[in-house]
Structure formats: structure tokens, C-alpha cells
C-alpha positions in Angstrom: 146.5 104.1 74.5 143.8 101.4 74.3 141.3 103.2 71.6 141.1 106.0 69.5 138.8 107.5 67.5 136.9 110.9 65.7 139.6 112.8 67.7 138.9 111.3 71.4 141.2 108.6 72.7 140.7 106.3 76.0 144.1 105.5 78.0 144.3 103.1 80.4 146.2 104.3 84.0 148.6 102.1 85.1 148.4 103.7 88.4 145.2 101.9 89.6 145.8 104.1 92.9 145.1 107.0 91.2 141.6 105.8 91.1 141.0 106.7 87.0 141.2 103.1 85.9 140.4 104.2 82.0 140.3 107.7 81.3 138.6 110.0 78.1 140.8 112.1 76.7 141.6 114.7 73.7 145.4 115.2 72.4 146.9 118.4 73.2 147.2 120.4 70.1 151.1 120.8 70.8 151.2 117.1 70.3 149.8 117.5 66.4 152.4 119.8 65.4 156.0 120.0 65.0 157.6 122.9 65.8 161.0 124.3 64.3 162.6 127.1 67.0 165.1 129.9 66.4 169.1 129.2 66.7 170.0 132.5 67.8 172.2 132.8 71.0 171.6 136.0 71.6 167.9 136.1 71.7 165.2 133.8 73.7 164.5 130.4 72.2 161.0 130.7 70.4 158.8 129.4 67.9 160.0 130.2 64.4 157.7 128.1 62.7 154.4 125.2 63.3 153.4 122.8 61.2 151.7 119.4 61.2 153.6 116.5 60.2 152.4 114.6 56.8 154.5 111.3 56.7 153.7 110.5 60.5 151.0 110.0 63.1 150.8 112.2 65.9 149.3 109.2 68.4 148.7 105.5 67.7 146.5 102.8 69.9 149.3 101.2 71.8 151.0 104.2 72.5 152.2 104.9 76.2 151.5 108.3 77.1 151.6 111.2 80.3 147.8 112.2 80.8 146.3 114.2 83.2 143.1 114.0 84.6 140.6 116.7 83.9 137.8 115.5 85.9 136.6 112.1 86.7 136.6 109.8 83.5 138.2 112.6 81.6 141.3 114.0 81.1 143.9 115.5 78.4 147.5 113.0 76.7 150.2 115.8 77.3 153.1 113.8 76.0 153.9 110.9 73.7 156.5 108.8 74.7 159.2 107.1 72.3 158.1 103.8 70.5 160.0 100.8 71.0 158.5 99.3 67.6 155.2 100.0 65.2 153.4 98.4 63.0 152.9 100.7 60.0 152.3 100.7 56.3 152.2 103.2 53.7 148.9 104.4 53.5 148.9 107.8 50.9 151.5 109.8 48.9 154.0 108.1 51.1 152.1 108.9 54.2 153.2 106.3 56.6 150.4 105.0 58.5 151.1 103.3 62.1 148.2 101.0 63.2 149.7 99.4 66.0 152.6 100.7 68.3 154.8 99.5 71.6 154.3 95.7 70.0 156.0 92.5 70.4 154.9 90.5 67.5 152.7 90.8 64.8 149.8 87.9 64.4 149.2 87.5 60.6 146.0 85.6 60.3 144.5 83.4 57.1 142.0 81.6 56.4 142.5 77.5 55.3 139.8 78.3 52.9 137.0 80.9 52.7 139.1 82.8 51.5 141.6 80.2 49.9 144.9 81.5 51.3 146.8 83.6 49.2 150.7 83.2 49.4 151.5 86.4 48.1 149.5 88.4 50.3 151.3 87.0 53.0 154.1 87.5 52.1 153.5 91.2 51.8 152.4 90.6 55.6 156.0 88.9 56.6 157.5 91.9 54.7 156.1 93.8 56.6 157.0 92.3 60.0 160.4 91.8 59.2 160.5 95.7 57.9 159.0 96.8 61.3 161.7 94.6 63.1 158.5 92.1 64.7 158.6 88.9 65.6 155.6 86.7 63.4 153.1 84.6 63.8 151.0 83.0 61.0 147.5 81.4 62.2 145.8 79.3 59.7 142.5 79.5 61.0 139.1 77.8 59.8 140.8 74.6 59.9 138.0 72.5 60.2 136.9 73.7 56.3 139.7 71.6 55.3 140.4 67.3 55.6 143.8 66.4 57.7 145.0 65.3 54.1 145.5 68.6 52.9 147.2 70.0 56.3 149.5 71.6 56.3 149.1 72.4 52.6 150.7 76.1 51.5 151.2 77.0 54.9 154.5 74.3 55.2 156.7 76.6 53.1 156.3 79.0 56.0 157.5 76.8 58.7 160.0 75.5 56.7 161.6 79.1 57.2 161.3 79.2 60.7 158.0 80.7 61.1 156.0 79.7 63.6 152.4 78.3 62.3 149.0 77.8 64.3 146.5 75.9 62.7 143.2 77.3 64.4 139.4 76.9 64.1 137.1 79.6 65.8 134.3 77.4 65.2 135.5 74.3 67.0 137.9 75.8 69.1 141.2 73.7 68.4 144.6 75.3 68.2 143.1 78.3 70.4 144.9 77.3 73.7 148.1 76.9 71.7 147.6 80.3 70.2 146.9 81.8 73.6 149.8 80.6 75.3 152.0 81.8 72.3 149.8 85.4 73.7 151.1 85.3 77.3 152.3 88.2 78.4 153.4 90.1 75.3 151.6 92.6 73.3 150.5 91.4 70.0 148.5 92.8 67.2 146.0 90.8 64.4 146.3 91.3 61.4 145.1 90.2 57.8 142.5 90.6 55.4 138.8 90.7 56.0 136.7 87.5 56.2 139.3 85.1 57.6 137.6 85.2 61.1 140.2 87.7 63.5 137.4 88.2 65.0 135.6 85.5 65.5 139.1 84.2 66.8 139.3 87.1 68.9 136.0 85.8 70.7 137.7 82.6 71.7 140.4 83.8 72.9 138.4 86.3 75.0 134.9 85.5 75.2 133.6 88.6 76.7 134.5 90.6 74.0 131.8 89.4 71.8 132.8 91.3 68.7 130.8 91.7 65.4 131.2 89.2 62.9 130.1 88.9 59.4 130.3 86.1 56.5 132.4 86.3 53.6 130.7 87.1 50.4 129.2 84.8 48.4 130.0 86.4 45.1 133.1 88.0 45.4 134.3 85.7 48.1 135.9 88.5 49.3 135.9 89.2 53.8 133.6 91.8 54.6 134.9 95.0 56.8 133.5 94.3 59.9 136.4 95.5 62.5 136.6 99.3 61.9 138.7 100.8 64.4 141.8 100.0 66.4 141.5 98.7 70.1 143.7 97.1 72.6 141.9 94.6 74.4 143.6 93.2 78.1 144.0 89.4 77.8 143.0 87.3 81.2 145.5 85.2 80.6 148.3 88.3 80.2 149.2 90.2 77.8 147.8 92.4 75.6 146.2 92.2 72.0 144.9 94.7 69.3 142.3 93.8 66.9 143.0 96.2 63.5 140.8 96.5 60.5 140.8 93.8 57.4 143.9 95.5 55.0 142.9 94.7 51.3 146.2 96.0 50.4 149.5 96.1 52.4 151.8 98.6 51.1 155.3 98.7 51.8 157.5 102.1 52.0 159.7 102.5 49.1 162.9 101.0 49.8 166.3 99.7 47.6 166.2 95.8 46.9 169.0 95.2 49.2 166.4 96.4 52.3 163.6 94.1 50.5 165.8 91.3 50.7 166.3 92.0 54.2 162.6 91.5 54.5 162.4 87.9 53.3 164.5 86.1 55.0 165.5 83.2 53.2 167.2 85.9 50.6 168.3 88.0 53.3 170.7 84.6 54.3 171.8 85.1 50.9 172.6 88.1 50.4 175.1 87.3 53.0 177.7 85.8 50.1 177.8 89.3 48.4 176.9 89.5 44.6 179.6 90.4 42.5 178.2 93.9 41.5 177.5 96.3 44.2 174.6 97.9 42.1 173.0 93.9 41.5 169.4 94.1 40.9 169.1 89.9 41.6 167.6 89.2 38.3 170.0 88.6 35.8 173.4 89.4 36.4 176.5 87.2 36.7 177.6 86.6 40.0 174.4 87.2 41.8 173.6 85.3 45.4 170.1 85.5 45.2 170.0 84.0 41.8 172.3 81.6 42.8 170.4 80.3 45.8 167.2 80.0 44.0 169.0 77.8 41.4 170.5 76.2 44.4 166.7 75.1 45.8 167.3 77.6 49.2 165.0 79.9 47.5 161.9 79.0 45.9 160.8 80.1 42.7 157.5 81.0 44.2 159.0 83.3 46.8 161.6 84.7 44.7 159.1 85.7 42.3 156.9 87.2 45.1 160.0 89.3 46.0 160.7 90.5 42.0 157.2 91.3 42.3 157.2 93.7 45.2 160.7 95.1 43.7 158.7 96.5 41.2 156.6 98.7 43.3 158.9 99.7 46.4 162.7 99.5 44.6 162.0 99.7 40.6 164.7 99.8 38.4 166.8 102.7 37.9 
């Protein structure tokens, strides 16, 4: 699934013989629903009951699906097949949103300045990645705003944890090649807030493309929406990458703290020891490992706070 939108969705055949190459298509209304039959043994299975599910999508842009050809250039998706990963967040009342499925790692993309990076935000991305069982990878782009004196800056903390970091500049075009090749052959998705040039970045990477692009605000220095739907785009290099809109706000599904630890992974290495109470809310108790560690210098105070912060909203307090 390469695109989708207002209800129509374009699917790319991977059966080039077949002579579709990318195909139209609309979503069987079977697909929309879920459907609870009877358990009698004594009758024929049917129907009982047809509904459309809330807290999930019925189809996502990455998704590999069974379509069949209608007429030339259109056709109809009769079945979804199982995701091997997702990129989702939670989007309304709990409704889990999926942006990006089938992926191999997530691209989380900031700006060096222009927006100034913010730390906390990305770690709500990283979250995120680690919650959706993703590999990372952090791009620092609009390097060329900043002097080699303040490089790597905030952005060190993150590699110091293992997390691979790109320095790139969509204007000058360094780091792009060593982003690309970190590309090859997987299926990656973009990600960040608005104005920290995905797109623009996009363009290098695959010039023909030629996406729109807009400046960041001069007021609110705040990136503008200027990517508004989901798409896959075919790399020439191999591979796969999807271009998804600027996210505001990343919201996380509620979880317990233990599962947010999980998600950071300095704490998750922690958490390892085993606190001394089962129910340990790693604040203030005796015999805590998170505590511990950060007292210890393997957790920041920075992050750790970042992670007390986020309790709050997806495992509060009993």
C-alpha cells in the first residue's frame, strides 16, 4: 500500500508480469468491519453480529495486501495481511492510530536549530520506537545553521546510548549519502515535527520527488504542515521510505511504568536489578533500581525526569 486517501488507496503490484504496475483501488467493505459468528454446532456458521472497530485501522500505507484488478489502473484490496511491525500512536479516546506499517526502522528527524531541538520531544519519539519494537534513527538535520563548536551539542546524550545519529543539511547536502546508505534496502518511515525540513531532506535523497516545502514561522517559530498525507515513496538506491505528516504531539498508549521503562532504554538496563517492591513507582522508594542508577550517573537527571514526566500521562499513580 503506497498511498491512501478520502477512501481510495493506490497498491503497488509486485507482479510486474501482471502488467498493473500501480493499481486504484477502494477497500472492500468486509475489510472495515469485524465480524462476531455463531458457536452453535448444530447450525451453519453465520454472522451473528458486524461492527467497525474503534481502537484500530482497518488499512495503513505500508500495508501488504491481495487486490484484484477491476479494470486497467483499477481494482478492489480484498484482504489485509498480518503486520510484522507499525508505527502507531494514540490518536483519540484511546483510538490507536497506525501511520506507518510493515517497517524496519523509524527515522526521527530534528532540526539543529530552526526549531532548536527539543530533548523531550524526542524522547517521546524514541518511546515510541522502542514501544513499536523499531529500530531508530535520529537525523540532526540543518546542520549548516550551527558552527562545528557546538556539534554534537544535545544530540551526544543520544549516541551515548547507542543511538545511531546523522548530522544532515538539506541545503548543502552533507550527511545525505551517509543517511541513504543507512536506507538501503529496508523500509523506513520519517518522522518528527513540522518545520525541521523531512521534506526538504526527502528531496535529496530522491530528487524527483520534488515535494512541497515551507519555512518555519517567524513568530511562533513553530514548522508549518506542509506534508499532509502518508505515502511510500521507492528509493533508487533500494529500499523503501514513507514521508508522514509533522506530529505536534506524540502520544503514547497507556501503559504501567514497568512497560515505560522498557521504552527508555538506559532504565530498561536497570530495571534489570529488580526494585525491592514489586508495586515500585521509581520515585521514592527504598530499594529502587531506577533511583539508584540515576544516583549512580547511568541515568541522567534530564532523562529520568523526561520519563516521570510521561509516567504521569500514560501510567499515573494509583
Amino acid at each position: 500500500m503506497l498511498r491512501a486517501t478520502a477512501g481510495e488507496y493506490t497498491v503497488q503490484a509486485l507482479d510486474q508480469s501482471a502488467g498493473c504496475g500501480t493499481c486504484r483501488c477502494t477497500l472492500r467493505g468486509n475489510l472495515k468491519k469485524v465480524f462476531t459468528y455463531s458457536e452453535s454446532t448444530e447450525t451453519p456458521r453465520r454472522v451473528t453480529r458486524a461492527r467497525r472497530p474503534f481502537m484500530q485501522d482497518a488499512v495503513a500505507v505500508g500495508d501488504r495486501v491481495r487486490f484484484a484488478v477491476l479494470r486497467p489502473g483499477f481494482g478492489v484490496v480484498e484482504e489485509i495481511l498480518p503486520r510484522s511491525s507499525r508505527f502507531a500512536r494514540s490518536a483519540f479516546r484511546g483510538r490507536d492510530q497506525t501511520l506507518v506499517s510493515n517497517l524496519d526502522q523509524l527515522v526521527i528527524v530534528f532540526a539543529c536549530a530552526a526549531p532548536h531541538p527539543d530533548l523531550w520531544r524526542i524522547d517521546r519519539w524514541l518511546a515510541i520506537a522502542e514501544y513499536c519494537e523499531l529500530s531508530a534513527v535520529i537525523v540532526a538535520n540543518k546542520r549548516e545553521l550551527i558552527a562545528d563548536s557546538e556539534w554534537p551539542g544535545p544530540f551526544a546524550e543520544y549516541s551515548r546510548m547507542g543511538y545511531r545519529v546523522v548530522a544532515t543539511s538539506a541545503v548543502t547536502g552533507s550527511g545525505v549519502a551517509t543517511l541513504k546508505r543507512m536506507l538501503t534496502d529496508k523500509v523506513s518511515a520519517f518522522t518528527g515535527p513540522s518545520g525541521v525540513g523531512k521534506t526538504s531532506l526527502l528531496n535529496r535523497l530522491q530528487p524527483a520527488l520534488r515535494g512541497e516545502t515551507a519555512a518555519v514561522g517567524g513568530i511562533t517559530h513553530k514548522g508549518r504542515h506542509t506534508t499532509t498525507i502518508r505515502e511510500l515513496y521507492p528509493l533508487s538506491g533500494g529500499g523503501w521510505l514513507a514521508d508522514t505528516p509533522g506530529l505536534r504531539q506524540l502520544n503514547l498508549p497507556p501503559m504501567g511504568r514497568d512497560a515505560l521503562g522498557e521504552c527508555f532504554v538506559e532504565i530498561a538496563a536497570a530495571l534489570e536489578a529488580g526494585c525491592r517492591f514489586g508495586d515500585c513507582t521509581h520515585e521514592s522508594e527504598p530499594g529502587c533500581c531506577v533511583t539508584a542508577a540515576v544516583e549512580r550517573g547511568e541515568i541522567s537527571q534530564r532523562r529520568y525526569r523526561s520519563y516521570l514526566q510521561i509516567a504521569t500521562e500514560v501510567a499515573p499513580r494509583a
